[in-house]
ROTORTI-802583 format. One record per residue (C-alpha): residue number from 1; x, y, z. Coordinates in nm, 3 decimals. Example, Ala and Ser with C-alpha at 12.3 -4.5 7.8 and 13.67 -1.06 7.14 Angstrom:
2
<1; <1.230; -0.450; 0.780>>
<2; <1.367; -0.106; 0.714>>
***
This chain:
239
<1; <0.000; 0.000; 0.000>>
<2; <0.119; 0.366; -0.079>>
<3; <0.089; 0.676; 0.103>>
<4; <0.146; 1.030; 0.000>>
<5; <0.142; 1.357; 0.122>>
<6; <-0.216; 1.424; -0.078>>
<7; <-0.306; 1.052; -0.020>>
<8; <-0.391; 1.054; 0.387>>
<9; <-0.684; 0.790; 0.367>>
<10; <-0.829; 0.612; 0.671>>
<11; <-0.839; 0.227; 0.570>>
<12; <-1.082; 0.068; 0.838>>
<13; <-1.034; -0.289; 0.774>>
<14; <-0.951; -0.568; 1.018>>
<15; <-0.616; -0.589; 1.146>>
<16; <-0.438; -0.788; 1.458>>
<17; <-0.299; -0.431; 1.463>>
<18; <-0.629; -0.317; 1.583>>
<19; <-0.669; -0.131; 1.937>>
<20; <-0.918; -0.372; 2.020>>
<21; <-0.627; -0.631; 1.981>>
<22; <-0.412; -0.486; 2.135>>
<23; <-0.611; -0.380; 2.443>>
<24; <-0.670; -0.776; 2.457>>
<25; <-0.287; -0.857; 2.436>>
<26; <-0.188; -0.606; 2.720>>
<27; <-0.416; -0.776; 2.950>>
<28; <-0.187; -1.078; 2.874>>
<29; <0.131; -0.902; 2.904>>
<30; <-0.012; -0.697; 3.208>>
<31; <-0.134; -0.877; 3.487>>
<32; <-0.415; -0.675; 3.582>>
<33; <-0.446; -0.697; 3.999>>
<34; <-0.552; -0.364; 4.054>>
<35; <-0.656; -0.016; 3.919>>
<36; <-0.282; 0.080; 3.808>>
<37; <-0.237; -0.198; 3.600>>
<38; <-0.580; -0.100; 3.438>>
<39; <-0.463; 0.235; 3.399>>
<40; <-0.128; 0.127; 3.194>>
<41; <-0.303; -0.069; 2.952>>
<42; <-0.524; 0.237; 2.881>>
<43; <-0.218; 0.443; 2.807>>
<44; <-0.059; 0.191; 2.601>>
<45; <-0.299; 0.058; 2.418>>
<46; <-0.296; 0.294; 2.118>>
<47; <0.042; 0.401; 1.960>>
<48; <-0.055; 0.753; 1.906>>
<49; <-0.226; 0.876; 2.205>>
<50; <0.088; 0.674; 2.369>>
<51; <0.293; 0.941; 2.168>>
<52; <0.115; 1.260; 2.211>>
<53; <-0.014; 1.187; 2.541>>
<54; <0.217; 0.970; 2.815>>
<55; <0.574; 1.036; 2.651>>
<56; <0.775; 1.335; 2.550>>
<57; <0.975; 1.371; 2.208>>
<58; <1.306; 1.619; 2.212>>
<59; <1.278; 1.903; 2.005>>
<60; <1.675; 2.017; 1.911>>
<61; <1.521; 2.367; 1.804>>
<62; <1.340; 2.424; 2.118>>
<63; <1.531; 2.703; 2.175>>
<64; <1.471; 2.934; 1.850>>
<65; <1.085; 2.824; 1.912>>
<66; <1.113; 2.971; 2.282>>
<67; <1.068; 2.667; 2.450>>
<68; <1.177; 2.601; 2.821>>
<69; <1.310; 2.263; 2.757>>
<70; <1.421; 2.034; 2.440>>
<71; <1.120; 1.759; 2.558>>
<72; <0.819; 1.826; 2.459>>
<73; <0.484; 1.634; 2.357>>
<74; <0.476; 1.450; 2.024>>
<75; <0.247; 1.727; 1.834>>
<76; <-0.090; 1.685; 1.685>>
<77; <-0.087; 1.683; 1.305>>
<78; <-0.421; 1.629; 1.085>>
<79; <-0.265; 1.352; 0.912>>
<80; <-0.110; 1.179; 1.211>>
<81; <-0.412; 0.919; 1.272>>
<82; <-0.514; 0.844; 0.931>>
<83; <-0.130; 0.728; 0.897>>
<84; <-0.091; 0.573; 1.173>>
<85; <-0.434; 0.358; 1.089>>
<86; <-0.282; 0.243; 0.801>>
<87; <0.032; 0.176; 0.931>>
<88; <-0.125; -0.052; 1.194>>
<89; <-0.354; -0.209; 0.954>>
<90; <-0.150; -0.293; 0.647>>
<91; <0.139; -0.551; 0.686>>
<92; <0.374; -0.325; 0.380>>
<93; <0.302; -0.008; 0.309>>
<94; <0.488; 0.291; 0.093>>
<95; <0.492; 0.666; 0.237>>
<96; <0.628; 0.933; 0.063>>
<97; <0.734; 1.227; 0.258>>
<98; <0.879; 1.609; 0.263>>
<99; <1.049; 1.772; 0.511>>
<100; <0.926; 1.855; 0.803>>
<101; <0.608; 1.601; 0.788>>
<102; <0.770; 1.432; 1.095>>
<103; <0.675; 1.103; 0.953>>
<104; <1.035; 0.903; 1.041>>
<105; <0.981; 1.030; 1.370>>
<106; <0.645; 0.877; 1.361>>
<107; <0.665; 0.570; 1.248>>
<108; <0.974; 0.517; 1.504>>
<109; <0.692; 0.592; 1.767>>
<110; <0.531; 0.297; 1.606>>
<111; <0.778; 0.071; 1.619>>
<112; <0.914; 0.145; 1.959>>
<113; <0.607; 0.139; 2.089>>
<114; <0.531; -0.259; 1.934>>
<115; <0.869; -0.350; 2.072>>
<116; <0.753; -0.244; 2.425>>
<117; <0.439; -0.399; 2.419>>
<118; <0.480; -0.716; 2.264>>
<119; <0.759; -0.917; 2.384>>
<120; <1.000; -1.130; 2.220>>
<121; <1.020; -0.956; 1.858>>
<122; <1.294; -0.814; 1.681>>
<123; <1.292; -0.454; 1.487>>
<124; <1.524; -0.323; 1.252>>
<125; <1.579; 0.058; 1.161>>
<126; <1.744; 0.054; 0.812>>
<127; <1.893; 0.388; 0.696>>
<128; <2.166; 0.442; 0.388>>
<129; <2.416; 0.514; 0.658>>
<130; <2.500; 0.362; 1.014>>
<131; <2.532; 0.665; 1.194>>
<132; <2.175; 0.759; 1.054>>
<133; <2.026; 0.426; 1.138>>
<134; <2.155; 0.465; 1.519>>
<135; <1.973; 0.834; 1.534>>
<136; <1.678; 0.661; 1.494>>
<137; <1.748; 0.437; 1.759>>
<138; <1.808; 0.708; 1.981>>
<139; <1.509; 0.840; 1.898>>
<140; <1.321; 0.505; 2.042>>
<141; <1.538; 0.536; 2.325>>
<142; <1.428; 0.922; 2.403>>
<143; <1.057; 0.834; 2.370>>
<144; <1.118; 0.545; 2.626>>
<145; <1.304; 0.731; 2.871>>
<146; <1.063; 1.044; 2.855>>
<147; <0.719; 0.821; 2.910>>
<148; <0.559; 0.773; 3.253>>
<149; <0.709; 0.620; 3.476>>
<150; <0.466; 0.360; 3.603>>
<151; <0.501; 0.278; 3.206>>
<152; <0.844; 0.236; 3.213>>
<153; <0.848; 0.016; 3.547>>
<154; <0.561; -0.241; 3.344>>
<155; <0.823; -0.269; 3.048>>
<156; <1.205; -0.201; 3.201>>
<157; <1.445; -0.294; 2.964>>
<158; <1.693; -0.534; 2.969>>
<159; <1.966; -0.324; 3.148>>
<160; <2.027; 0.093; 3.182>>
<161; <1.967; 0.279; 2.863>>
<162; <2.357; 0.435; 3.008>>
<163; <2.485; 0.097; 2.990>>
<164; <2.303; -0.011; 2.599>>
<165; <2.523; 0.027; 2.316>>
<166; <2.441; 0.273; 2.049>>
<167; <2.183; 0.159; 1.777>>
<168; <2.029; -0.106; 2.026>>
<169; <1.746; -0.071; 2.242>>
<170; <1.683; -0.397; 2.467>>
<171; <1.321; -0.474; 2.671>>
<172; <1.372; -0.766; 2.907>>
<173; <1.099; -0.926; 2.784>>
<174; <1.300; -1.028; 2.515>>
<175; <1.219; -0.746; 2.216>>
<176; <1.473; -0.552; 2.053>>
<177; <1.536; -0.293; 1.825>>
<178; <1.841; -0.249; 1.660>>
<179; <1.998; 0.008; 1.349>>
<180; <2.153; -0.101; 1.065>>
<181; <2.311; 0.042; 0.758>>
<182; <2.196; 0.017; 0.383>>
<183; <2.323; -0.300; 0.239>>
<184; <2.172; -0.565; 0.076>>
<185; <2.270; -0.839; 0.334>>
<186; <2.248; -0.649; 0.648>>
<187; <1.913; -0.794; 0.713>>
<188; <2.070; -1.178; 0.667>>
<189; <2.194; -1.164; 1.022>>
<190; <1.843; -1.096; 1.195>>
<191; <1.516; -1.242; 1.241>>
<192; <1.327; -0.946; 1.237>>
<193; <0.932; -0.907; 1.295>>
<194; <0.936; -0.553; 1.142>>
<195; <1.139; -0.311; 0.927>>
<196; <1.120; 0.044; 0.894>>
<197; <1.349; 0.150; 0.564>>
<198; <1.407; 0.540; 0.611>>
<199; <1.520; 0.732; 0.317>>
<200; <1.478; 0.426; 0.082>>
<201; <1.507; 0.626; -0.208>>
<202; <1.893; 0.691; -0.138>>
<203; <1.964; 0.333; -0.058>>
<204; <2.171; 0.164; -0.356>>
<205; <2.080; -0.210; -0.228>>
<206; <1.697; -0.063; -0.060>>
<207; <1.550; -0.357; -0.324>>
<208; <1.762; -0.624; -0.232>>
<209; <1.677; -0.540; 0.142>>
<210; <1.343; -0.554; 0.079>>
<211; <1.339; -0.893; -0.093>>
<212; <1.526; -1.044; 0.196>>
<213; <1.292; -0.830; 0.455>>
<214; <0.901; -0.940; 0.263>>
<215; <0.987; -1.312; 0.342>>
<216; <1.025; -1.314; 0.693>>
<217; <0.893; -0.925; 0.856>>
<218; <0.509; -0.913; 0.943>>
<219; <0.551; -0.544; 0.903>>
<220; <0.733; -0.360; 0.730>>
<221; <0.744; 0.097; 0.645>>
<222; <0.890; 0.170; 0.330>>
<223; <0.930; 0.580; 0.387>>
<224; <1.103; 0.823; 0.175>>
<225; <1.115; 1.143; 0.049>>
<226; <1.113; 1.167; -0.330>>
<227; <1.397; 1.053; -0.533>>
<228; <1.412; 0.860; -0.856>>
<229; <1.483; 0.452; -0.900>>
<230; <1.302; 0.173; -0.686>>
<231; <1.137; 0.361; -0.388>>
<232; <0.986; 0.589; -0.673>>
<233; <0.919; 0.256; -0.883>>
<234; <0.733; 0.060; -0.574>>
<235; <0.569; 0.405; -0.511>>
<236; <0.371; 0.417; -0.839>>
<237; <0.300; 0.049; -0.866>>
<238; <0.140; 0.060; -0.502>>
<239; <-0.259; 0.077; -0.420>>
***
């Protein structure tokens, strides 16, 4: 499936990606004894009102915009929930992006926030460059650090965000996300439940990835901003 900037639709079919899914799996994950326990499945069990409401993003221009500190909440853009529907809903989809659509950042929010609260599955961020790949990681890591606190105590991670290497981010329940460069067999060496390809378009190898990624990923977010050869090819070819 393919997203655009003009192309924001709301696709409503049925999905294990659905809140009412995932409101069911929390109750597995979160052993519900009392009222507190109640109240974190609540705030986890939709990705984006996890994002704008119970975690903080860091804004590196918070200073020109007057801000008193770089964390703030993830904002509310009109396109936000339509994407994220049909992020959750669609096993592959396509997005084409411009600048300043904070759609990288959003579909990290995704991911991290899958990686959270479902254990045991692997996540890879793919970028054409390591050091690119790991800024996305960080950018998990930020969103986990700056979320409640009784959040962070129902999903701790596997040890001290100061003691995780960089491009890794490791729940103890098993689930990890980890960034990787552009290179056709970079995936090879994981067993990864979803992908998120950033900047496909300026990946040499981004088909090869792909190919190896389809086979074994249950989700995978193709996003890009425009630039000619496969992304743009996939793009037009997408529904």
């Amino acid at each position: 499936m393919k997203l655009s900037d003009n192309n924001q639709q709301n696709h409503m079919e049925s999905s294990p990606f659905t809140t009412q899914f995932r409101v069911a799996n929390l109750a597995q994950v979160i052993p519900s004894s009392d009222g507190s326990d109640k109240g974190v499945q609540e705030m986890v069990a939709d990705p984006l009102i996890w994002l704008q409401q119970h975690t903080r993003t860091r804004d590196s221009h918070w200073r020109e915009r007057g801000a008193r500190s770089p964390y703030r909440p993830f904002p509310h853009k009109p396109y936000f929930c339509s994407v994220m529907d049909s992020i959750r809903q669609q096993p592959i989809i396509f997005i084409e992006k411009s600048r300043n659509m904070m759609l990288s950042w959003l579909c990290v929010g995704f991911f991290t926030h899958a990686a959270m609260t479902t254990p045991g599955i692997e996540v890879l961020f793919q970028s054409q460059k390591e050091e690119k790949a790991f800024e996305l990681v960080e950018y998990a890591k930020t969103l986990y650090d700056h979320q409640r606190p009784e959040i962070k105590e129902t999903f701790p991670l596997a040890k001290n965000l100061k003691n995780t290497a960089a491009g890794e981010l490791l729940f103890a329940h098993g689930s990890r996300i980890f960034g990787i460069p552009g290179g056709g067999g970079q995936i090879r060496s994981y067993h990864p439940w979803g992908l998120l390809m950033d900047e496909a378009a300026f990946m040499p190898e981004a088909g090869e990835c792909y190919d190896h990624a389809v086979s074994v990923c249950q989700k995978i977010i193709v996003l890009s901003s425009a630039g000619p050869g496969w992304f743009a090819d996939m793009s037009a070819n997408a529904i």
